[in-house]
ZATIKOL-147592 format. One line per field, with one value per residue (C-alpha): residue number from 1; residue in one letter; x, y, z. Coordinates in steps of 0.1 Angstrom, whole numbers, always signed. Layout:
<sites>
resi	(NUM | ...)
resn	(a | ...)
c1	(X | ...)
c2	(Y | ...)
c3	(Z | ...)
</sites>
This chain:
<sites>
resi	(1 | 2 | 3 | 4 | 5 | 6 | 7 | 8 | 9 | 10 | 11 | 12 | 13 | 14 | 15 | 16 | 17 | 18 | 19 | 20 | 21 | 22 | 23 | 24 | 25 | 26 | 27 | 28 | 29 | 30 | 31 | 32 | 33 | 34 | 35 | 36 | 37 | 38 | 39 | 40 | 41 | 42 | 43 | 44 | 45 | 46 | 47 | 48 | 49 | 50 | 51 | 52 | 53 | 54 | 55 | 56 | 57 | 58 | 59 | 60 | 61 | 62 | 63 | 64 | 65 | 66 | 67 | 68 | 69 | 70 | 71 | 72 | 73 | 74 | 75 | 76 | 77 | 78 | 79 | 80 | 81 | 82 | 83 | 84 | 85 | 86 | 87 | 88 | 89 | 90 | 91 | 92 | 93 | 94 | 95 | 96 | 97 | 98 | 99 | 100 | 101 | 102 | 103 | 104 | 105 | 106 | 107 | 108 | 109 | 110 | 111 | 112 | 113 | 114 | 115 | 116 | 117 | 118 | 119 | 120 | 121 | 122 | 123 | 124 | 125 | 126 | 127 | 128 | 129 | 130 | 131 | 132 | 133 | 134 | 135 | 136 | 137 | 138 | 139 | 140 | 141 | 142 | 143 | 144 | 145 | 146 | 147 | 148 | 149 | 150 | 151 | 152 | 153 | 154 | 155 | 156 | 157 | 158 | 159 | 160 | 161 | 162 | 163 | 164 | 165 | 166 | 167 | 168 | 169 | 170 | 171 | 172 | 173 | 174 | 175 | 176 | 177 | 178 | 179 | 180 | 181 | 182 | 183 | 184 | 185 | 186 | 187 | 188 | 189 | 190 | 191 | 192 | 193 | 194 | 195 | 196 | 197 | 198 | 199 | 200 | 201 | 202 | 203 | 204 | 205 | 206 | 207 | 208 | 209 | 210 | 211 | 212 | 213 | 214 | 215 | 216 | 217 | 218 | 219 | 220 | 221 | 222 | 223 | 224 | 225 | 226 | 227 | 228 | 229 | 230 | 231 | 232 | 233 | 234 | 235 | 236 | 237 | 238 | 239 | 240 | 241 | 242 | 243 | 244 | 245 | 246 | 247 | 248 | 249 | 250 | 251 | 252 | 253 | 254 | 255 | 256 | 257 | 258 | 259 | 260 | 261 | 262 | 263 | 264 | 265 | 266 | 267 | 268 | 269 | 270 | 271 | 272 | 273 | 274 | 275 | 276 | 277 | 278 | 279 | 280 | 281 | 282 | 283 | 284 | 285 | 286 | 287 | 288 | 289 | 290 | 291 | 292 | 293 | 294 | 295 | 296 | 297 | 298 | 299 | 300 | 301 | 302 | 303 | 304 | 305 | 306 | 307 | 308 | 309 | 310 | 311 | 312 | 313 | 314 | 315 | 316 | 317 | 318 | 319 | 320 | 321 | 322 | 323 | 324 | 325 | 326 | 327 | 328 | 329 | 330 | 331 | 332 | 333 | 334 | 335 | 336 | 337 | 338 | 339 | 340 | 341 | 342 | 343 | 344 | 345 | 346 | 347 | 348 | 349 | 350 | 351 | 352 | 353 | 354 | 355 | 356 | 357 | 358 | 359 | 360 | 361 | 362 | 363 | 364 | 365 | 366 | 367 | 368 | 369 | 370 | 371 | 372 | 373 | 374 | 375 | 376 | 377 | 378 | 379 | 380 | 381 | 382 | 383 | 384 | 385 | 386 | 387 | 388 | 389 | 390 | 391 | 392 | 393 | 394 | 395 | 396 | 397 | 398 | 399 | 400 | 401 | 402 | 403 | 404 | 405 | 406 | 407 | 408 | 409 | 410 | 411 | 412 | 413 | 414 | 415 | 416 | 417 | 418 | 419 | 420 | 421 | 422 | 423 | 424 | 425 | 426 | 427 | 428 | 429 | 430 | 431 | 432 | 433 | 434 | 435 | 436 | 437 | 438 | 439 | 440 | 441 | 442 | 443 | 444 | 445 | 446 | 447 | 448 | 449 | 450 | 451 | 452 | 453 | 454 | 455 | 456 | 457 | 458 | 459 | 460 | 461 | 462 | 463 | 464 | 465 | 466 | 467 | 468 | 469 | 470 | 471 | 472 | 473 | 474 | 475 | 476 | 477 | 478 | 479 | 480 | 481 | 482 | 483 | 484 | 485 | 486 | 487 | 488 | 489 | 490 | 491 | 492 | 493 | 494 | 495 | 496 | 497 | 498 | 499 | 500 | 501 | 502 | 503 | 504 | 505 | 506 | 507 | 508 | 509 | 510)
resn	(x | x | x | x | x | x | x | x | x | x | x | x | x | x | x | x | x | x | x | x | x | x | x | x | x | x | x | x | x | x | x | x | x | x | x | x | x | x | x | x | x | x | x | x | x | x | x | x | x | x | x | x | x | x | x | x | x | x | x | x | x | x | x | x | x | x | x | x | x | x | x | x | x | x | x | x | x | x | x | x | x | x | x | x | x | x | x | x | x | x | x | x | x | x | x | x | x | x | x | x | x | x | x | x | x | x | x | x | x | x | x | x | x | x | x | x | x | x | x | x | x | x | x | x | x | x | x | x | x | x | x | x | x | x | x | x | x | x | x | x | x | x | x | x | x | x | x | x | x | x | x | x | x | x | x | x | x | x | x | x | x | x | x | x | x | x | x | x | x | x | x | x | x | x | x | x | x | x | x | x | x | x | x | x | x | x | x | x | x | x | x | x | x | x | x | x | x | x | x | x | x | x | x | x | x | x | x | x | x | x | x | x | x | x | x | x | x | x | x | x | x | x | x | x | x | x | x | x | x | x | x | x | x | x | x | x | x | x | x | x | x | x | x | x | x | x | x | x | x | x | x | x | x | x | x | x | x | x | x | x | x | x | x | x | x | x | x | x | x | x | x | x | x | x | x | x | x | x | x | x | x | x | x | x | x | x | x | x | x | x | x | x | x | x | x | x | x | x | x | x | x | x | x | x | x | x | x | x | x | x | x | x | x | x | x | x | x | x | x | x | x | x | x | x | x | x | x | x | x | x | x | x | x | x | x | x | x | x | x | x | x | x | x | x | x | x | x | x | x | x | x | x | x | x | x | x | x | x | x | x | x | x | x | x | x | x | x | x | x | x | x | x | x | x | x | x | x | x | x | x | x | x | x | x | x | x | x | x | x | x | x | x | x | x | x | x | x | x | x | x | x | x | x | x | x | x | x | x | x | x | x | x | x | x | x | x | x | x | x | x | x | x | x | x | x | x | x | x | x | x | x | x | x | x | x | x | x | x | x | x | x | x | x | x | x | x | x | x | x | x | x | x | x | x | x | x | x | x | x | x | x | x | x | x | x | x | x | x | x | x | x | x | x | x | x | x | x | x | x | x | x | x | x | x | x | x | x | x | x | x | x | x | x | x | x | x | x | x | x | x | x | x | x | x | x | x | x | x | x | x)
c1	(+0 | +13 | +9 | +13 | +28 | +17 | +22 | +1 | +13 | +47 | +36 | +22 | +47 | +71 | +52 | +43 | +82 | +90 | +64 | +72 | +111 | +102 | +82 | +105 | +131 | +113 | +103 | +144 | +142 | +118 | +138 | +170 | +148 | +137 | +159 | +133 | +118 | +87 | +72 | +32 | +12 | +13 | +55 | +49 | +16 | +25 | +65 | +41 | +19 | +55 | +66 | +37 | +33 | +72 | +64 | +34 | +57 | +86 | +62 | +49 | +87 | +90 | +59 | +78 | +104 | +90 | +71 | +100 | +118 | +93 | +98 | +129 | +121 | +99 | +117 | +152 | +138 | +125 | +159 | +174 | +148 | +153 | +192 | +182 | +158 | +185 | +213 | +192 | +180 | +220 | +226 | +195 | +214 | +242 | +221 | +207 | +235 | +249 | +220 | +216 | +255 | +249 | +270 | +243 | +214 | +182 | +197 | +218 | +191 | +169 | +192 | +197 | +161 | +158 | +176 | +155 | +122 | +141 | +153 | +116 | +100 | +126 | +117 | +80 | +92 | +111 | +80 | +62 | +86 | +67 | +78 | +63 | +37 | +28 | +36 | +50 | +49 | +9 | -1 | -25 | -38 | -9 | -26 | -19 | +3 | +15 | +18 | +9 | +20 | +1 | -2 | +2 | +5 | +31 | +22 | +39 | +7 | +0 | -35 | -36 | -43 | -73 | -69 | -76 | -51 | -69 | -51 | -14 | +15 | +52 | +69 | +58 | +30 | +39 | +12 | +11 | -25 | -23 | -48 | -58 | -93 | -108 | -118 | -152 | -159 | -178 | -150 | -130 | -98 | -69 | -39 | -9 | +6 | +37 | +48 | +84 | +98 | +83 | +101 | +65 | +28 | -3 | -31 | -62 | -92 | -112 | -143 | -167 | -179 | -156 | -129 | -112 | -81 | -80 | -41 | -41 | -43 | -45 | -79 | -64 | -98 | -93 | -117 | -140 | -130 | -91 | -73 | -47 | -22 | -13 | +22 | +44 | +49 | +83 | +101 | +113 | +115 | +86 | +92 | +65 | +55 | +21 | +4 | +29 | +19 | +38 | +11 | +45 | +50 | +33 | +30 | -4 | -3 | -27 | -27 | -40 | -35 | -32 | -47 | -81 | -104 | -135 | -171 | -204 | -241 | -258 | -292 | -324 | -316 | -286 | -292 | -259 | -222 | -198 | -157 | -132 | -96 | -73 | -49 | -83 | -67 | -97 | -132 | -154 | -193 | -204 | -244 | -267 | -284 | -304 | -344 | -354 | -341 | -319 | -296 | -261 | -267 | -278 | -265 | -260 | -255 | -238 | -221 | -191 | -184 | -147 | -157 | -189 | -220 | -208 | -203 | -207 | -190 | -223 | -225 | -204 | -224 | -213 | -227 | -226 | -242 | -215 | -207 | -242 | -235 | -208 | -199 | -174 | -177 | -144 | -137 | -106 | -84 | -97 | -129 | -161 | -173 | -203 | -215 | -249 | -259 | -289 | -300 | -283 | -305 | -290 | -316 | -316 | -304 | -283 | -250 | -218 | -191 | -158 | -133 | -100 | -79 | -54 | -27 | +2 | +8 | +20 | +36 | +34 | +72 | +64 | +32 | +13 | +42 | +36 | +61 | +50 | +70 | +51 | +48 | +26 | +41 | +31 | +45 | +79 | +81 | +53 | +40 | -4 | -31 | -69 | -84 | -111 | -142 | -125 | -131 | -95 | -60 | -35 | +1 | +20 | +36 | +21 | +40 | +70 | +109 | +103 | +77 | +104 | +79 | +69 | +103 | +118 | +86 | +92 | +128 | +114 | +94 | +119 | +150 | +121 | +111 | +144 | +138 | +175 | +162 | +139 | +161 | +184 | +151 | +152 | +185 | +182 | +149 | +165 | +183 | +157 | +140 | +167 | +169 | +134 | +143 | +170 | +153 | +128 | +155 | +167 | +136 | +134 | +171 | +158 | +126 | +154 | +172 | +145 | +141 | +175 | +176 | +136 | +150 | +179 | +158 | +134 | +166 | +173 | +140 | +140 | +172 | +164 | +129 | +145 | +169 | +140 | +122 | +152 | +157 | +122 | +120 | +151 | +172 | +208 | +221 | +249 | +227 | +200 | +225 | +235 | +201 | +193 | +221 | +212 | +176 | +187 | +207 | +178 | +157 | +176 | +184 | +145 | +145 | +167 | +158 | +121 | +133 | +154 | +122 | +91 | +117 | +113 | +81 | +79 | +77 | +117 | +119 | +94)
c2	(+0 | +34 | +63 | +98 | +122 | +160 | +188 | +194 | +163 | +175 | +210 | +193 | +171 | +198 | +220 | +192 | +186 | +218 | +226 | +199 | +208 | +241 | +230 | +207 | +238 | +261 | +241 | +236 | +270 | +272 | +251 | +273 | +303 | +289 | +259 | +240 | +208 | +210 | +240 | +233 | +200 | +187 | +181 | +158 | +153 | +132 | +152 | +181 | +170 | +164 | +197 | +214 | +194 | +198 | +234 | +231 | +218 | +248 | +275 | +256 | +255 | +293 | +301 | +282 | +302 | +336 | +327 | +315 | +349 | +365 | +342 | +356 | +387 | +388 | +366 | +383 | +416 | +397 | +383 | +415 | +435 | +411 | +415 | +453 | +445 | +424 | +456 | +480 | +457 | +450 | +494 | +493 | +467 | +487 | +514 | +495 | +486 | +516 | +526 | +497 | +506 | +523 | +555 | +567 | +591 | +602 | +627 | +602 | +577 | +603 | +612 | +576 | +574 | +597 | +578 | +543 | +562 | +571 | +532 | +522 | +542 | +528 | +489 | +498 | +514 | +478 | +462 | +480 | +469 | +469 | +447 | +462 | +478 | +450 | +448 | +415 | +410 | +419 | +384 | +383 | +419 | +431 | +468 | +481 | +483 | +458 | +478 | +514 | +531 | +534 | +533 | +500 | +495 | +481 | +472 | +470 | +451 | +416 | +423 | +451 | +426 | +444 | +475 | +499 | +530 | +553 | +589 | +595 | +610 | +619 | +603 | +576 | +587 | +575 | +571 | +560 | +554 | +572 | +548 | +513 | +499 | +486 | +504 | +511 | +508 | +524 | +551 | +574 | +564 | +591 | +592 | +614 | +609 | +625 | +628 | +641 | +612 | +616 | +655 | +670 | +655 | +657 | +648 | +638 | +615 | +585 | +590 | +559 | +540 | +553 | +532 | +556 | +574 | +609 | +616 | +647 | +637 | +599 | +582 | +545 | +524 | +499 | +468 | +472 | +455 | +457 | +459 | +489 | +495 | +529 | +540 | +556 | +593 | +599 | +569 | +553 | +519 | +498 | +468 | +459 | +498 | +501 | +503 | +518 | +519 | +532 | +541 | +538 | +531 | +502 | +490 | +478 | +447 | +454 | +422 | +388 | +359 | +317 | +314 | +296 | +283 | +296 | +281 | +294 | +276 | +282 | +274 | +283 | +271 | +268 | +237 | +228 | +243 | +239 | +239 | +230 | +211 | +203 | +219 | +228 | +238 | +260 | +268 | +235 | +233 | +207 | +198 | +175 | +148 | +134 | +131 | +149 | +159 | +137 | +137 | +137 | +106 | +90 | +81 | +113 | +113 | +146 | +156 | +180 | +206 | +221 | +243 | +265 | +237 | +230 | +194 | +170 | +143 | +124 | +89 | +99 | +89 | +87 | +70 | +81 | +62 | +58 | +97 | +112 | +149 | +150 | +145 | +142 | +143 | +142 | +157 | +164 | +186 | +180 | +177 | +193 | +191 | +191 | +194 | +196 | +232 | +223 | +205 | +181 | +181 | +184 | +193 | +183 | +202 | +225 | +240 | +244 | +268 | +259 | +293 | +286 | +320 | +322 | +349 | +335 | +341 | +308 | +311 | +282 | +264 | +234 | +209 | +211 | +222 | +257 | +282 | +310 | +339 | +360 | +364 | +366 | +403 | +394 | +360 | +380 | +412 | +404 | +434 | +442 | +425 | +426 | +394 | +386 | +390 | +399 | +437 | +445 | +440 | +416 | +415 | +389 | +356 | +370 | +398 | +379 | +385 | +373 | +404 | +421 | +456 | +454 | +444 | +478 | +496 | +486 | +501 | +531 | +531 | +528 | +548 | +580 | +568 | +564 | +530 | +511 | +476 | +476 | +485 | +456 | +430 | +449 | +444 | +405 | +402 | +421 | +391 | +366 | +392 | +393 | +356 | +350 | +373 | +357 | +324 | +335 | +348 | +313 | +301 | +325 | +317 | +279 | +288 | +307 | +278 | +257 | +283 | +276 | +238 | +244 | +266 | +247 | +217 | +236 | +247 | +214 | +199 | +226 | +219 | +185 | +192 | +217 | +188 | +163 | +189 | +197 | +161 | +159 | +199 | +212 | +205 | +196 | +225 | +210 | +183 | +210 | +232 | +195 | +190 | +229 | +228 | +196 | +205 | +237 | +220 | +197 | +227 | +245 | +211 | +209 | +245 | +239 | +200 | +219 | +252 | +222 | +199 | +227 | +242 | +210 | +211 | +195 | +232 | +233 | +204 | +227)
c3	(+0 | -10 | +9 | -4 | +20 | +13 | +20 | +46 | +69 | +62 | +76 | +104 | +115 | +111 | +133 | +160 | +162 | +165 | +198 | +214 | +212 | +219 | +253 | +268 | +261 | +278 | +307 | +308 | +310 | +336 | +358 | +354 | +362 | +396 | +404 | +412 | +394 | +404 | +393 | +389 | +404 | +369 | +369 | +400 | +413 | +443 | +446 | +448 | +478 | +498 | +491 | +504 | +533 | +538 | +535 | +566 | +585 | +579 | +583 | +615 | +627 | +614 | +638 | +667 | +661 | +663 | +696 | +715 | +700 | +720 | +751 | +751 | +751 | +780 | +799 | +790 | +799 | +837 | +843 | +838 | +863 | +888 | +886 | +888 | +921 | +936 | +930 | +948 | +976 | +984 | +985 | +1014 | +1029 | +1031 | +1037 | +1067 | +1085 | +1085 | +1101 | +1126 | +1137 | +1177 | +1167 | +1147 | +1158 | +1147 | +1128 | +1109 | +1104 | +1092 | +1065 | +1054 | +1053 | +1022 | +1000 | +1011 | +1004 | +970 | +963 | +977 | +947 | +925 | +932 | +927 | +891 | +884 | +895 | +870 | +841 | +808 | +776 | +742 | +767 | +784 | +822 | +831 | +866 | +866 | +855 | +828 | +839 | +813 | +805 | +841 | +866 | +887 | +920 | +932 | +961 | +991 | +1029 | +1052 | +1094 | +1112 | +1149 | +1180 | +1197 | +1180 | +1187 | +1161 | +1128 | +1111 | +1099 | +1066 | +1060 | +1036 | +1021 | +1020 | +1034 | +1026 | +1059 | +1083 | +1109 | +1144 | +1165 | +1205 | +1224 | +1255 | +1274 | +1275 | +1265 | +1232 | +1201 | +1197 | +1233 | +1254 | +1267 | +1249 | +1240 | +1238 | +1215 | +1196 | +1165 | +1148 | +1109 | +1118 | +1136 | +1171 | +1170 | +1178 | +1185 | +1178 | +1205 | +1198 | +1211 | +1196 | +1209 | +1224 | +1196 | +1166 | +1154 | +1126 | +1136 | +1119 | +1112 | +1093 | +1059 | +1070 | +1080 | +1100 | +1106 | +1131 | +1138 | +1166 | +1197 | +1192 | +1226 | +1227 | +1254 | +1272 | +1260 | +1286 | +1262 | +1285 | +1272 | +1239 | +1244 | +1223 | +1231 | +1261 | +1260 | +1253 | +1217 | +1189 | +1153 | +1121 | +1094 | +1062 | +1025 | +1016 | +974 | +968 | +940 | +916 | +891 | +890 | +914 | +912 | +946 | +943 | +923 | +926 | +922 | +910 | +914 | +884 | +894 | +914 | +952 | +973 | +995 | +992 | +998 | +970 | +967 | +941 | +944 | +916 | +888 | +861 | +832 | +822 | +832 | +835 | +838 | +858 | +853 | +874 | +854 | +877 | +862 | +898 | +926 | +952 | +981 | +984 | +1001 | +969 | +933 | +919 | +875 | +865 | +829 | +824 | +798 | +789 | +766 | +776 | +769 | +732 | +740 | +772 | +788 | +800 | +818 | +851 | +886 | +921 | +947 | +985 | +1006 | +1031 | +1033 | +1031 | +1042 | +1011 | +976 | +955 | +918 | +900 | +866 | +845 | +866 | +899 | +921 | +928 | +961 | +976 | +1012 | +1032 | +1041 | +1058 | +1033 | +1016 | +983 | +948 | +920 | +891 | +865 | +884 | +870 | +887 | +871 | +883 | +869 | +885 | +884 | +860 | +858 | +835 | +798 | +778 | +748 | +726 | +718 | +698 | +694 | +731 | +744 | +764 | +786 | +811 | +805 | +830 | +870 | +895 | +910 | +946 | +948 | +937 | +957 | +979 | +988 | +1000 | +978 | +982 | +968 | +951 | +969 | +996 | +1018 | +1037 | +1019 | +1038 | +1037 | +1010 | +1031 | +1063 | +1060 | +1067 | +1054 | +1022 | +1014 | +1000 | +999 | +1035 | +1046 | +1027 | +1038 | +1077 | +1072 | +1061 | +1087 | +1115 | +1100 | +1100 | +1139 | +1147 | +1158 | +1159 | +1170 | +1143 | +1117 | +1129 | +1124 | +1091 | +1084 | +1091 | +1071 | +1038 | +1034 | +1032 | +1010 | +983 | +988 | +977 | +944 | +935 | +937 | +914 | +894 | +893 | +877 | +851 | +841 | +839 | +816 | +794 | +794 | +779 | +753 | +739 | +738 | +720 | +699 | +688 | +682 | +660 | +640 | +635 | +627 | +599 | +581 | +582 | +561 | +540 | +529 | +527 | +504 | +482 | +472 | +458 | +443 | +437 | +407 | +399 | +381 | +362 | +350 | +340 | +317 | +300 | +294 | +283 | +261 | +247 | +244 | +222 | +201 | +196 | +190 | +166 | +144 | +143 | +130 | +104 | +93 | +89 | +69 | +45 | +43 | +32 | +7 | -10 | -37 | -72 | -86 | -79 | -106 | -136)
</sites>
């Protein structure tokens, strides 16, 4: 069979040839552009689905990266403020024990005491530190201040334990009751108080019935009932002289705490009393299943949400037959706990919202993995904090050594009294306090610590994928400029084969 090749099929071969020389050229060319071999889905469908999950996993690393970057950063800037805290409490030691030596006077101790009010201000401004305007020793209360300044009690009587200081002042009020009895009583009680150190007085009288001190500037409410003490006015001693109190510097923390859980009843009667226990990681609801009411005494069915009522665990039950007055239902994180209050009857239906405080700020490092690069300002410095729910402020750690604020605020308070014995107890209890910074100190060191070794393992983990990934989409560049040059070659041969074969007609040969 003969076959007669025209024209056209010649035409069409030629140009068939030709694009498809001209496409594998300038996908060679593609290639060297970009260096890559996959350049579209179609090069390597399945090559193509392991670069871009190689790619999630990169930008996941590159996310890693950035957050413990910022890690740093807080906790860089923490380390440092501490160092800061820890320089200034050592010049009030010095301070102190100059002061605490017998040779000095009032006088001398009054000078000293202008600097410590100074330094005092100066810890409350390091408290107060701010990274990229957020504070980070407020907990998660980042938009404010961690501490203010304000006004506290130190008491020679140990039965002088509740009390509210309201105004302010620029030096330490003194103040000595000049009888004995109990405040609010039925007799007036009379007393003097003095903002220059004891140089000069002020007498005045809490009538029958009242228990606010007016101190010129300075209301000092005590509770009703305290027993005070007669001070003898003619000598100085305070130790086992009568009722002596030092209204001084106090900083007043101002930030979230990690001290309780708390519990609300979400329902129509309180028959019961409620508590929580545990480590919750986040609010839980707790819900009564029960088809009616029952007693703690009884089986009791209950469900638990983690995540606002979207979705229930259901099917838990607890039976209490031996412990009728109580129950415990137990839930991820801890316990719920329920008591009689009269009445011991659940109903069902009812809602319990377990919110335990939270105050720190995770940062996440890799997969579930989280680091607090935050504090708590009041577990650090110490210092007075109201809490939640609460009416009077109390003092950090029981207003112990380790209250680094109250400790320096006590000082104060003596150097301007002249007080030497309590400037040594002062003296003694500055070293606890810097103690108890420098151990937090410590633990921000160690949570910096863990930022390196997470950061070199996410360095790593990413040079490893980016080698994984450049085996499958990256190219060989000297093979590729074989193969370009080849495939130009090829190309240009095609040209010119094609330009000889259409110049070829049976009109060349009339």
């Amino acid at each position: 069979m003969v076959m007669r090749v025209s024209q056209r099929n010649l035409f069409s071969h030629m140009v068939g040839d030709m694009n498809n020389s001209l496409s594998r050229l300038m996908d060679l060319n593609i290639q060297s552009s970009s260096h890559k071999k996959i350049n579209k889905p179609s090069d390597d469908a399945v090559g193509a689905s392991r670069v871009l999950s190689y790619r999630n996993s990169i930008g996941a690393i590159d996310q890693y990266q950035s957050n413990i970057g910022e890690a740093k950063g807080w906790l860089n800037l923490a380390d440092n403020t501490l160092v800061q805290v820890n320089t200034v409490l050592t010049r009030i030691k010095e301070l102190a024990e100059q002061a605490a030596n017998g040779t000095y006077d009032g006088t001398n101790r009054k000078q000293i005491s202008y600097e410590v009010r100074q330094l005092f201000e100066q810890l409350i401004n390091l408290s107060n530190t701010e990274y990229e305007g957020k504070h980070i020793f407020a907990g998660q209360k980042t938009e404010q201040s961690a501490f203010s300044m304000g006004l506290s009690l130190t008491s020679s009587d140990p039965n002088v334990t509740n009390f509210r200081v309201e105004g302010s002042s620029d030096s330490t009020v003194l103040v000595q009751f000049l009888d004995s009895g109990a405040v609010g009583g039925a007799t007036d009680l009379d007393y003097r108080y003095s903002s220059d150190g004891g140089d000069t007085w002020t007498d005045a009288t809490l009538a029958a019935g009242q228990n606010v001190l007016d101190l010129n500037g300075v209301r000092l409410t005590l509770a009703n009932g305290t027993a005070v003490s007669a001070v003898d006015p003619d000598s100085n001693a305070v130790q086992d002289n009568g009722t002596w109190l030092w209204v001084r510097p106090a900083a007043i923390y101002q930030g979230d705490d990690e001290d309780a859980i708390d519990v609300t009843l979400m329902g129509a009667t309180q028959d019961v009393s409620y508590s929580a226990s545990g480590a919750f990681p986040e609010d839980t609801i707790i819900r009564i299943d029960n088809a009616s009411d029952t007693s703690l005494a009884g089986r009791i069915e209950y469900s638990y949400s983690r995540d606002g009522g979207q979705s229930w665990v259901t099917g838990n039950s607890v039976s209490n037959a031996a412990t009728p007055g109580e129950a415990t239902l137990v839930v991820p994180g801890g316990f719920l706990q329920l008591t009689s209050n009269g009445s011991n009857i659940v109903h069902a239906g009812d809602q319990f919202l377990v919110h335990p405080r939270r105050a720190d700020v995770n940062f996440e490092i890799s997969p579930n993995e989280f680091i607090t690069v935050n504090s708590v300002g009041k577990d650090v410095f110490g210092g007075v904090y109201t809490a939640p729910g609460q009416s009077n402020a109390s003092a950090m750690f029981d207003g112990g050594p380790k209250n680094m604020f109250e400790t320096v605020g006590k000082l104060l308070a003596y150097l301007e009294t002249d007080n030497q014995a309590g400037v040594s107890q002062a003296l003694e209890d500055l070293r606890v306090a810097s103690s108890h910074v420098l151990t937090h100190a410590a633990s921000v060191g160690g949570r910096e610590n863990r930022l390196t070794v997470a950061a070199n393992m996410h360095t790593n983990n990413k040079l490893s994928e980016e080698e994984r990934m450049s085996a499958i989409e990256d190219v060989d560049v000297a093979e590729l400029m074989t193969q370009l040059a080849q495939q130009e070659l090829i190309y240009q041969s095609v040209l010119k084969s094609s330009s000889m074969v259409m110049r070829m007609n049976l009109t060349n040969y009339i």
